[in-house]
TIDREN-623560 format. One record per residue (C-alpha): x, y, z; residue number from 1; residue in three letters. Coordinates in nm, 3 decimals, decimal comma. Example, Ala and Ser with C-alpha at 12.3 -4.5 7.8 and 13.67 -1.06 7.14 Angstrom:
BEGIN
+---------+---------+---------+-----+--------+
:       X :       Y :       Z : num : residu :
+---------+---------+---------+-----+--------+
:   1,230 :  -0,450 :   0,780 :   1 :    ala :
:   1,367 :  -0,106 :   0,714 :   2 :    ser :
+---------+---------+---------+-----+--------+
END
This chain:
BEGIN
+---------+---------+---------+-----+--------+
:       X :       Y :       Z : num : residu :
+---------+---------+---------+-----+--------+
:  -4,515 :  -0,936 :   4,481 :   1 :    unk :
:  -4,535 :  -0,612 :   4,356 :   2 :    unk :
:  -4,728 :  -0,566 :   3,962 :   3 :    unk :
:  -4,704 :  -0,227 :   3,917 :   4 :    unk :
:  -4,459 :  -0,045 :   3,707 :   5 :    unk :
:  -4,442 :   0,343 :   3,853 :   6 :    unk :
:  -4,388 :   0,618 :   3,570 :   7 :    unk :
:  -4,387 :   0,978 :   3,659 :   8 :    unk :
:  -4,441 :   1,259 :   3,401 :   9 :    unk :
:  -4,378 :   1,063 :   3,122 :  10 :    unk :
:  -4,220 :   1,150 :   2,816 :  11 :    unk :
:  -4,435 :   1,175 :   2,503 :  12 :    unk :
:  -4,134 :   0,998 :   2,337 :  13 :    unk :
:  -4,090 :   0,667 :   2,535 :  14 :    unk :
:  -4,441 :   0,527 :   2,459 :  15 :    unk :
:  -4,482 :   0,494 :   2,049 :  16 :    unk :
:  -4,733 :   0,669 :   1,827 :  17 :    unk :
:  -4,996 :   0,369 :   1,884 :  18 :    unk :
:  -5,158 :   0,216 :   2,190 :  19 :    unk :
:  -5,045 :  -0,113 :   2,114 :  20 :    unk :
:  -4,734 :   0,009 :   2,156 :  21 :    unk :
:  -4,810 :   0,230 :   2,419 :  22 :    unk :
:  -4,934 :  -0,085 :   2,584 :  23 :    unk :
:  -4,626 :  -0,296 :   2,492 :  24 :    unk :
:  -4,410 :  -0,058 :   2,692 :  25 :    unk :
:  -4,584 :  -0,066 :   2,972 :  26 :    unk :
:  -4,562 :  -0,498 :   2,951 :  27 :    unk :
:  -4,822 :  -0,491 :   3,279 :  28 :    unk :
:  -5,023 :  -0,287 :   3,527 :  29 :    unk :
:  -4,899 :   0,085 :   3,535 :  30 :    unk :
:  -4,932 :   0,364 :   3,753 :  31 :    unk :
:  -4,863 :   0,724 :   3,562 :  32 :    unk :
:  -4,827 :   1,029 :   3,768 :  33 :    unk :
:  -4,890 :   1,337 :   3,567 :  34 :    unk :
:  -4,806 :   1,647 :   3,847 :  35 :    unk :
:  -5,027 :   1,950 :   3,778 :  36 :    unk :
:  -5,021 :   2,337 :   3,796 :  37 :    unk :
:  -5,165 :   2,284 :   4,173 :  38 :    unk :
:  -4,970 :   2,050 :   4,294 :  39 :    unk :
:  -5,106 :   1,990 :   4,648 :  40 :    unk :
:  -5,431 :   1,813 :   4,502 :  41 :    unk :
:  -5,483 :   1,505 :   4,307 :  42 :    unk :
:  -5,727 :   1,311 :   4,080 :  43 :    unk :
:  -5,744 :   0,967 :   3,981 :  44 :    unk :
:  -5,831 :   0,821 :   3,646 :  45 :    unk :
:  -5,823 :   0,409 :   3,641 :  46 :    unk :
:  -5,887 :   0,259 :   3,328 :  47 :    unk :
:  -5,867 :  -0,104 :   3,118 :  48 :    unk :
:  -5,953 :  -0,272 :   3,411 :  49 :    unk :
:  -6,194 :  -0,507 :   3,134 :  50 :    unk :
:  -5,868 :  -0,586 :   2,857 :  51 :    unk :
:  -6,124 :  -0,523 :   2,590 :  52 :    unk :
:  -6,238 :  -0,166 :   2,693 :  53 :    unk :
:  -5,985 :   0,041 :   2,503 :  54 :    unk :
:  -6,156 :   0,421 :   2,501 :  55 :    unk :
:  -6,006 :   0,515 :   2,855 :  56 :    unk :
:  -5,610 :   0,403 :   2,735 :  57 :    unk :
:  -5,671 :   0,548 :   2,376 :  58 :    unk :
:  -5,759 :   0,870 :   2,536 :  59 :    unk :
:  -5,455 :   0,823 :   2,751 :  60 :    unk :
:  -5,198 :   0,796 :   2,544 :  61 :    unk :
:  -5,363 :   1,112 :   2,351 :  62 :    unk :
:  -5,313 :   1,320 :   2,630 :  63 :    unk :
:  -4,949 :   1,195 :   2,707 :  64 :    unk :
:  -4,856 :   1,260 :   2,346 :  65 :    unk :
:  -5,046 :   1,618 :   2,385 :  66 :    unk :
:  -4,762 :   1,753 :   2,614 :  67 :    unk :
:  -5,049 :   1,904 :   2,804 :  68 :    unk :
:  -5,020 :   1,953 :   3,175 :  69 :    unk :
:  -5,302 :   1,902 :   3,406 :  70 :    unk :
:  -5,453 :   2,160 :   3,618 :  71 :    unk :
:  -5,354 :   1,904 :   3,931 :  72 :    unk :
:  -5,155 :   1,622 :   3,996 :  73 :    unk :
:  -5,325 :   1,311 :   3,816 :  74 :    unk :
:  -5,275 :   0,951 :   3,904 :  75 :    unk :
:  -5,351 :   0,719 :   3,589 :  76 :    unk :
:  -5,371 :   0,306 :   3,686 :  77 :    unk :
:  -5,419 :   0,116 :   3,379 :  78 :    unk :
:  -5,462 :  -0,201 :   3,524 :  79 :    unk :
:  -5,533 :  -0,533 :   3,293 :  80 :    unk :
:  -5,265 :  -0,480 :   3,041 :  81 :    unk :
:  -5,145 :  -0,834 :   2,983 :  82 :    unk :
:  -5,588 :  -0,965 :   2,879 :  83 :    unk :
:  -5,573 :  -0,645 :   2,664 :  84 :    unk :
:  -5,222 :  -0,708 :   2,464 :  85 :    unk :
:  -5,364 :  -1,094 :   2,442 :  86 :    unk :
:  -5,434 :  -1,132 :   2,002 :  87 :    unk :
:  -5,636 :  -1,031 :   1,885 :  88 :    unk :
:  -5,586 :  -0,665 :   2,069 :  89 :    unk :
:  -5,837 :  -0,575 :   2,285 :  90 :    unk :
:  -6,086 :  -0,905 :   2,232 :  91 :    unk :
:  -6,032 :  -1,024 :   2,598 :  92 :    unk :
:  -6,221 :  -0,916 :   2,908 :  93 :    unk :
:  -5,972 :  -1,098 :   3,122 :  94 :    unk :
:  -5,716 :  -1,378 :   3,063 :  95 :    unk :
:  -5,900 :  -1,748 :   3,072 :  96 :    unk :
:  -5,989 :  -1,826 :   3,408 :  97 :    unk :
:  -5,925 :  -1,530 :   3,553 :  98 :    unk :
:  -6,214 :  -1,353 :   3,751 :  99 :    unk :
:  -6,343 :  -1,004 :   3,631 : 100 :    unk :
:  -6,120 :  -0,757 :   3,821 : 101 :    unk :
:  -6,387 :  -0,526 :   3,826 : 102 :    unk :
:  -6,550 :  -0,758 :   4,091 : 103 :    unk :
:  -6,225 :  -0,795 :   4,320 : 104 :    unk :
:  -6,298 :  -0,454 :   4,481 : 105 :    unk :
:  -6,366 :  -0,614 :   4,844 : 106 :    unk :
:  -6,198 :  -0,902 :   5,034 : 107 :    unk :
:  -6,110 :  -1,168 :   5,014 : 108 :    unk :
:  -5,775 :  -1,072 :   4,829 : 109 :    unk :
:  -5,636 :  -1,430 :   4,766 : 110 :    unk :
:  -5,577 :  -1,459 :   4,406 : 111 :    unk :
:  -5,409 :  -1,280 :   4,154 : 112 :    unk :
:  -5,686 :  -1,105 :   4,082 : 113 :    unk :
:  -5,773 :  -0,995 :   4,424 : 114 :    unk :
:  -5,395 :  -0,924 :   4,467 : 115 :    unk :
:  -5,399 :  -0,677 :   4,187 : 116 :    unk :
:  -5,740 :  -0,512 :   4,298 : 117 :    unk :
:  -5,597 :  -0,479 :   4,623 : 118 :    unk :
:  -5,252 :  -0,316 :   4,495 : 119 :    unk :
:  -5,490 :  -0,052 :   4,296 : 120 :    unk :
:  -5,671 :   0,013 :   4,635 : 121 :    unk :
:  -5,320 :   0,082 :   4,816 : 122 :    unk :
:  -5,209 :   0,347 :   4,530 : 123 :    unk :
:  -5,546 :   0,517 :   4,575 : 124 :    unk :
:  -5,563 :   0,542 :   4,939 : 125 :    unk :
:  -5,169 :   0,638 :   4,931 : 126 :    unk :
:  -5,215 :   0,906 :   4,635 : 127 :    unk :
:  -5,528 :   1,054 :   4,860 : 128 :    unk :
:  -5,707 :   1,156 :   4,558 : 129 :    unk :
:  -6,012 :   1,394 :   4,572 : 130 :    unk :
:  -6,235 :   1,195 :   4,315 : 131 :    unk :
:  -6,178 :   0,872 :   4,110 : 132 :    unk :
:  -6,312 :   0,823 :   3,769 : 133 :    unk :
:  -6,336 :   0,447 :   3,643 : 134 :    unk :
:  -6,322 :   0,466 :   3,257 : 135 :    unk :
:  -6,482 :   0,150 :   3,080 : 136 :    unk :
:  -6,707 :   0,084 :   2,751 : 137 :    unk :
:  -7,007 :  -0,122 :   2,751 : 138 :    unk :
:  -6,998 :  -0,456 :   2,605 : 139 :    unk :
:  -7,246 :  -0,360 :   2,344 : 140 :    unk :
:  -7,288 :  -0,053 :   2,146 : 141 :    unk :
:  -7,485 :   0,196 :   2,296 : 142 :    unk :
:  -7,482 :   0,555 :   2,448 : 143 :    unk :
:  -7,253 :   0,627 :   2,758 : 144 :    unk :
:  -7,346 :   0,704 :   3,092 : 145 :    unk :
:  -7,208 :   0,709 :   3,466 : 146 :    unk :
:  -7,260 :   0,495 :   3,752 : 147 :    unk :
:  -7,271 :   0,609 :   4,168 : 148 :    unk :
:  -7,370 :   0,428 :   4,441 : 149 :    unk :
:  -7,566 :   0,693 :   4,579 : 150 :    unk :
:  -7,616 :   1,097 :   4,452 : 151 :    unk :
:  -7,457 :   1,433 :   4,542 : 152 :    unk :
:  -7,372 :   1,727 :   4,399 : 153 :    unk :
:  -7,019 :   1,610 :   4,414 : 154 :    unk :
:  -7,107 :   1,253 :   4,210 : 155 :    unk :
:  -7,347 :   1,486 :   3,979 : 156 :    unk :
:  -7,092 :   1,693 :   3,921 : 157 :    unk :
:  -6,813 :   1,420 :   3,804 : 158 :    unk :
:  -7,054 :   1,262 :   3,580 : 159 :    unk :
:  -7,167 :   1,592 :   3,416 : 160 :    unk :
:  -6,800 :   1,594 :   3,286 : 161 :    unk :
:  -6,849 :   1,307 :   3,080 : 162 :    unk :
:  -7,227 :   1,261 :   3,028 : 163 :    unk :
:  -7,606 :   1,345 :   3,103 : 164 :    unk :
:  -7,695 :   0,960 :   3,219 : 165 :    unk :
:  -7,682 :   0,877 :   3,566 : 166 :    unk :
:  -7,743 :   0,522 :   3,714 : 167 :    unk :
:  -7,760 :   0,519 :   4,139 : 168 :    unk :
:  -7,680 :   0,124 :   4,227 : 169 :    unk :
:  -7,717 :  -0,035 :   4,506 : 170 :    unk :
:  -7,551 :  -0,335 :   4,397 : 171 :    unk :
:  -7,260 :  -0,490 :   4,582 : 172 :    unk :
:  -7,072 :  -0,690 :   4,320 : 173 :    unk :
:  -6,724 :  -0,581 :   4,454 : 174 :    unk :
:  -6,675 :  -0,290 :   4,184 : 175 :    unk :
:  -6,407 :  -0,028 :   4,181 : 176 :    unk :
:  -6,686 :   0,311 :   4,223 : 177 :    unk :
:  -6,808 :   0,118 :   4,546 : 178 :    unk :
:  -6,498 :   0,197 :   4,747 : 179 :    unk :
:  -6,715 :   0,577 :   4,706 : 180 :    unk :
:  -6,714 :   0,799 :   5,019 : 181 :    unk :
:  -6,749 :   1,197 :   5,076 : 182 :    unk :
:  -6,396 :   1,216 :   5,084 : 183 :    unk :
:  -6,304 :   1,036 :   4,766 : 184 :    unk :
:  -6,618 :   1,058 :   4,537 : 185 :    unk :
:  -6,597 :   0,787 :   4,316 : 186 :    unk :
:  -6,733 :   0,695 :   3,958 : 187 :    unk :
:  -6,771 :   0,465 :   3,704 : 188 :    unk :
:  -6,814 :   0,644 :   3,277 : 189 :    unk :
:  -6,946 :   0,437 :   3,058 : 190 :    unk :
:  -6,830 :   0,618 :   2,711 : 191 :    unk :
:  -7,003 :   0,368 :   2,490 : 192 :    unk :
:  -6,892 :   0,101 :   2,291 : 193 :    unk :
:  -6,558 :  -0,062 :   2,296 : 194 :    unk :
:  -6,565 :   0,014 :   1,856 : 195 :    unk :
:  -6,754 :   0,324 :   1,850 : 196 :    unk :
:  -6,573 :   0,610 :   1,729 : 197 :    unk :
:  -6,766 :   0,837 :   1,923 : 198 :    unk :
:  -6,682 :   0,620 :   2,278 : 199 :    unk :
:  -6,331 :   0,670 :   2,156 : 200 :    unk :
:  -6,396 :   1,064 :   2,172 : 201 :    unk :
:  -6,594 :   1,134 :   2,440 : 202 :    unk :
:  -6,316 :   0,961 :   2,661 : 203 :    unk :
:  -6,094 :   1,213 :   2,522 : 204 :    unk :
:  -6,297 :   1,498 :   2,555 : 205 :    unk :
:  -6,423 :   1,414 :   2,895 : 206 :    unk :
:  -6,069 :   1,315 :   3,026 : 207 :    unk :
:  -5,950 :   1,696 :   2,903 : 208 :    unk :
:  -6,177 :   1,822 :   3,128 : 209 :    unk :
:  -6,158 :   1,592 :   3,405 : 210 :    unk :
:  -5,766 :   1,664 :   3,427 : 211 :    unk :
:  -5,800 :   2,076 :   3,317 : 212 :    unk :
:  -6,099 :   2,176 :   3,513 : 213 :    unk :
:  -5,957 :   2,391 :   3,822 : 214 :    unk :
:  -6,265 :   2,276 :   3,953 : 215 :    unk :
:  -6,476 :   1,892 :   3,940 : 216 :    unk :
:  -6,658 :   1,873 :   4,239 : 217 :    unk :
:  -6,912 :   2,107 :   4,376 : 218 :    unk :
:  -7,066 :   2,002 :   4,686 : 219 :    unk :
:  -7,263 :   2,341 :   4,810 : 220 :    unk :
:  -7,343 :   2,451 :   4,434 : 221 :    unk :
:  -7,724 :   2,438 :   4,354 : 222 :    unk :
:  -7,669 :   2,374 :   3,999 : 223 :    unk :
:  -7,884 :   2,181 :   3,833 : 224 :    unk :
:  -7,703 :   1,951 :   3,625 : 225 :    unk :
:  -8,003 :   1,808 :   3,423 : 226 :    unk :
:  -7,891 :   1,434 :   3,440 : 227 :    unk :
:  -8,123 :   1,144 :   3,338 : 228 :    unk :
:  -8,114 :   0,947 :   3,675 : 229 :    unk :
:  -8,179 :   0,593 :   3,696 : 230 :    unk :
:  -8,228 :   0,432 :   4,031 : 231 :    unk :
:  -8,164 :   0,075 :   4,171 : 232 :    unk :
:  -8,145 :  -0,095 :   3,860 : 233 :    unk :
:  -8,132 :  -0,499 :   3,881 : 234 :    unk :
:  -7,938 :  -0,712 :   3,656 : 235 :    unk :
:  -8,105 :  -1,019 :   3,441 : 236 :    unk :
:  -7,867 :  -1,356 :   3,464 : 237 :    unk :
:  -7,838 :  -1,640 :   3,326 : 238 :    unk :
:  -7,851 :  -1,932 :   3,603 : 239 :    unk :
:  -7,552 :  -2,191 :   3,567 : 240 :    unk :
:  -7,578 :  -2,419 :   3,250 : 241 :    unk :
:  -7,828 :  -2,220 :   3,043 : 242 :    unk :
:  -7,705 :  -2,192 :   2,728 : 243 :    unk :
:  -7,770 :  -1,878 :   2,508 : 244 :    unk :
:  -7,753 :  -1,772 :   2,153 : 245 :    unk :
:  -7,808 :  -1,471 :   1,936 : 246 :    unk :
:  -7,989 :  -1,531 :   1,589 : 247 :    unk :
:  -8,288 :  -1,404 :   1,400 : 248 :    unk :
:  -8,549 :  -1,730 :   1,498 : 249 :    unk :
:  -8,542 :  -1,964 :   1,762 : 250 :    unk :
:  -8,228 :  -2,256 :   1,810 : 251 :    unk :
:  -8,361 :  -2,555 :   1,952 : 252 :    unk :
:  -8,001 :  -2,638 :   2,065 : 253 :    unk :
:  -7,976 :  -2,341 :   2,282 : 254 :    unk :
:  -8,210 :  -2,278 :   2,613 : 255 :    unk :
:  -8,258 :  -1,925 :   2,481 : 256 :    unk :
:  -8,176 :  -1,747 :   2,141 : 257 :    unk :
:  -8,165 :  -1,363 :   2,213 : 258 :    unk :
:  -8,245 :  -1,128 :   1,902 : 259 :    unk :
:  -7,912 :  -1,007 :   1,729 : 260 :    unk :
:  -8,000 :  -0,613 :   1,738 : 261 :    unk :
:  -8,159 :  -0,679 :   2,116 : 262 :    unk :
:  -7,840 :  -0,441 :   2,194 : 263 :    unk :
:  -8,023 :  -0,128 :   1,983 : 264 :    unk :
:  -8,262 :  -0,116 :   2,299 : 265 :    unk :
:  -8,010 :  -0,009 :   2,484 : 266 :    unk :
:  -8,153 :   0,327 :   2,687 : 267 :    unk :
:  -8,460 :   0,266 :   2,517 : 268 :    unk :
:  -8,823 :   0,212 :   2,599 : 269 :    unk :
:  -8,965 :  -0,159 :   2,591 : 270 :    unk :
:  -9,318 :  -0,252 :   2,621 : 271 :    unk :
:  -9,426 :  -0,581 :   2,711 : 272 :    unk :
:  -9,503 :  -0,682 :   2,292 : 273 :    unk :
:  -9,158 :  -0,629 :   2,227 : 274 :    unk :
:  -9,004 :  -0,956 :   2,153 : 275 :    unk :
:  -8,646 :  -1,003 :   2,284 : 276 :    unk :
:  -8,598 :  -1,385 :   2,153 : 277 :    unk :
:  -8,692 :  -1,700 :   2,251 : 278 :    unk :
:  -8,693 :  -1,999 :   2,544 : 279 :    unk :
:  -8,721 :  -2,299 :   2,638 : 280 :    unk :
:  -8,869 :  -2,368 :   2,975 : 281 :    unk :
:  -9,011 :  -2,114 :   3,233 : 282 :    unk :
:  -8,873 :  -1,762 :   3,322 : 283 :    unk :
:  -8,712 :  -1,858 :   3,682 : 284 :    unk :
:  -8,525 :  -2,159 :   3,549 : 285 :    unk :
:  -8,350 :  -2,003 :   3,314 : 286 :    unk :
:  -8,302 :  -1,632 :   3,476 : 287 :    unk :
:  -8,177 :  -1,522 :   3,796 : 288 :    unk :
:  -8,273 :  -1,147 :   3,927 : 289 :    unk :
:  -8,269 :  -0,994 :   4,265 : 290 :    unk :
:  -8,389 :  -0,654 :   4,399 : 291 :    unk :
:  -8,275 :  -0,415 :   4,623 : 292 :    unk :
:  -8,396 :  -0,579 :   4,888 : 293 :    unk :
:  -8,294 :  -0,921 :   4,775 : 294 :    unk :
:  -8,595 :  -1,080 :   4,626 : 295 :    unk :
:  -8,680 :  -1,300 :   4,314 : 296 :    unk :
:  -8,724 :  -1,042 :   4,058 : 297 :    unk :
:  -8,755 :  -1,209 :   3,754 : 298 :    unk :
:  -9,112 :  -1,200 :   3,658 : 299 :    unk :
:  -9,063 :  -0,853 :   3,699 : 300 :    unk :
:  -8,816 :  -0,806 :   3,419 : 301 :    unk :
:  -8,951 :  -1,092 :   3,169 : 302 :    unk :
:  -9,176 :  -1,342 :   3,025 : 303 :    unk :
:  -9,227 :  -1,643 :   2,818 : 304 :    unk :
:  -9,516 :  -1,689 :   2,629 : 305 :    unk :
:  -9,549 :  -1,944 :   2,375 : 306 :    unk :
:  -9,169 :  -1,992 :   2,376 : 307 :    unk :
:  -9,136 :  -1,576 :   2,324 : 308 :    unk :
:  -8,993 :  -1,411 :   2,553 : 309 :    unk :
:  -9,095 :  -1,037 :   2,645 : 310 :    unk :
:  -9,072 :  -0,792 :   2,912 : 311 :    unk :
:  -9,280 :  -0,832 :   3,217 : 312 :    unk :
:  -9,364 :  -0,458 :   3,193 : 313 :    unk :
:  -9,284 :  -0,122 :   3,058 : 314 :    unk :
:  -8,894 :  -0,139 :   3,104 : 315 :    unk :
:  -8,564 :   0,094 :   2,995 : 316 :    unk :
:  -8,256 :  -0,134 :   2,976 : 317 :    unk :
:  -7,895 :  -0,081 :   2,947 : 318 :    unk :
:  -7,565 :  -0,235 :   2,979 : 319 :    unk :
:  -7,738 :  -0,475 :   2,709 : 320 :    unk :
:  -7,471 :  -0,728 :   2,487 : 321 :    unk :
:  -7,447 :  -0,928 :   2,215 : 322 :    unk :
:  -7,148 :  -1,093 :   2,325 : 323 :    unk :
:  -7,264 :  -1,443 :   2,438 : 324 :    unk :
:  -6,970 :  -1,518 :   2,652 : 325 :    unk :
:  -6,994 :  -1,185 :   2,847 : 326 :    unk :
:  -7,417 :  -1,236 :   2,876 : 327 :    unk :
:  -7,334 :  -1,543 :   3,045 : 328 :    unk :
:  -7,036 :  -1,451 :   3,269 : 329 :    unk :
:  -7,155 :  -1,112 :   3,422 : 330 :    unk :
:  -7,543 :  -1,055 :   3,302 : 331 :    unk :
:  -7,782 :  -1,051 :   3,001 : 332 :    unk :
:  -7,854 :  -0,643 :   3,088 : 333 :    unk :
:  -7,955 :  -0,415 :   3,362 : 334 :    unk :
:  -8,332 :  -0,287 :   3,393 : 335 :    unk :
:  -8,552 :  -0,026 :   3,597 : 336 :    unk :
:  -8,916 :   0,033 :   3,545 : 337 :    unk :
:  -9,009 :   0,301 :   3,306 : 338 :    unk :
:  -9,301 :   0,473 :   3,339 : 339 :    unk :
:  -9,501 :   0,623 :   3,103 : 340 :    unk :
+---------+---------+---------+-----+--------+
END
């Protein structure tokens, strides 16, 4: 069965003046083909694949209601419209008990889900794109940055649209920028936070030039682009049936009670006296970490001592939340070493 409703060059008229309007109209996954000046080459933008990520549509409909024309043809897939529309607008990651679509990337395709992710794949490979941007905010607030699963000029260059962060991962958790290859660099942007006002513009500033720029990719250029690069990072979990919290002491009715500004440390410096929160019990019954080469990493990341818990060394974190259910369902935050 076929989700997808297919719009080209849309009128600025048929959509409403806000996007949960915009959204209404669509009533479900959309694919919206903007053709360009240069009309033999095409870009890809995909965006609210997380319903409560709204920077990427925002900017969206901004440009649609412009009347501006891209500098090539530009295939838009906003995918989880249906979790986003659910009230409150924008307060659901995905519909209950539906898997995060952002980790439906890879096979098996066998349910709805996997279906959809797979549909998304088929209008990429048929559109041939020459780069893919995934648009998303983090779950907390915090500054943006982009993600690659390994580093080129032509991945440098894509990121350098948007921002001066760059995280290389290694991790295979069935995301959208993994499907990355020379021919189709792909990326995840991270604008920032899902009620920042400044997420809000950078995706609109960075999707200008992502859809204007004659040029995005620059594979024989020696240009320095001067990104902060991050590599292999590994994500802190929760194992099944901890329970977690966020409040200013320790809850004895929760396994661990996480500070309530623990998200300000986002792209920051921790040292091993900085107090996170608290737990009960010890560090590899609660937490789950692996490596790059698939190892127990958790007493690299933290530890408990007298019911504190700290970093295990110098660390800079990011992708950090304060959103209980997402800390539970994808991960407490991602970490690399930081050295002084």
């Amino acid at each position: 069965m076929r989700r997808f409703t297919f719009i080209r060059n849309p009128s600025p008229a048929d959509f409403g003046n806000t996007v949960a309007e915009f959204l209404q109209v669509l009533d479900g996954p959309a694919c919206i083909l903007f053709e360009g000046r240069d009309s033999a080459r095409t870009r890809a933008l995909v965006t609210l694949l997380h319903g409560n990520e709204p920077s990427g549509v925002m900017a969206l409909l901004r440009y649609l209601k412009s009347g501006r024309r891209p500098a090539v043809n530009v295939v838009c897939i906003v995918a989880s419209v249906a979790a986003a529309l659910a009230p409150p607008l924008f307060s659901h990651r995905m519909l209950p008990r539906a898997r995060d679509l952002n980790r439906c990337f890879r096979p098996p395709f066998d349910d709805a889900q996997g279906e959809l992710a797979q549909e998304i794949l088929e209008i990429l490979h048929l559109h041939a794109p020459e780069a893919v941007v995934d648009m998303h905010n983090t779950s907390g607030s915090g500054p943006s940055f982009g993600v690659c699963t390994y580093m080129d000029r032509q991945h440098d260059a894509l990121v350098s649209l948007f921002t001066q962060r760059l995280i290389i991962s290694n991790l295979d958790l069935g995301a959208l920028m993994e499907i990355s290859e020379e021919t189709c660099p792909t990326v995840t942007v991270e604008v920032g936070g899902r009620l920042d006002d400044a997420a809000h513009e950078l995706a609109w500033e960075g999707l200008c030039r992502y859809f204007e720029a004659a040029t995005v990719l620059r594979p024989v250029d020696d240009t320095d682009w001067g990104l902060e690069l991050l590599r292999d990072p590994i994500r802190l979990e929760l194992k099944e049936h901890v329970t977690l919290t966020y409040a200013e002491a320790p809850s004895a009715s929760y396994d661990i009670t996480l500070k309530p500004d623990i998200e300000h440390h986002n792209f920051g410096g921790v040292r091993p006296d900085t107090l996170l929160g608290w737990a009960n019990g010890e560090a590899r019954g609660l937490f789950t970490a692996l490596d790059a080469s698939g190892r127990c990493a958790v007493s690299e990341l933290v530890r408990i001592e007298d019911g504190n818990l700290y970093p295990a060394q110098p660390l800079k974190l990011f992708m950090i939340t304060n959103n209980a259910a997402i800390a539970q369902s994808d991960c407490l935050f991602y970490a690399v070493g930081d050295d002084p």
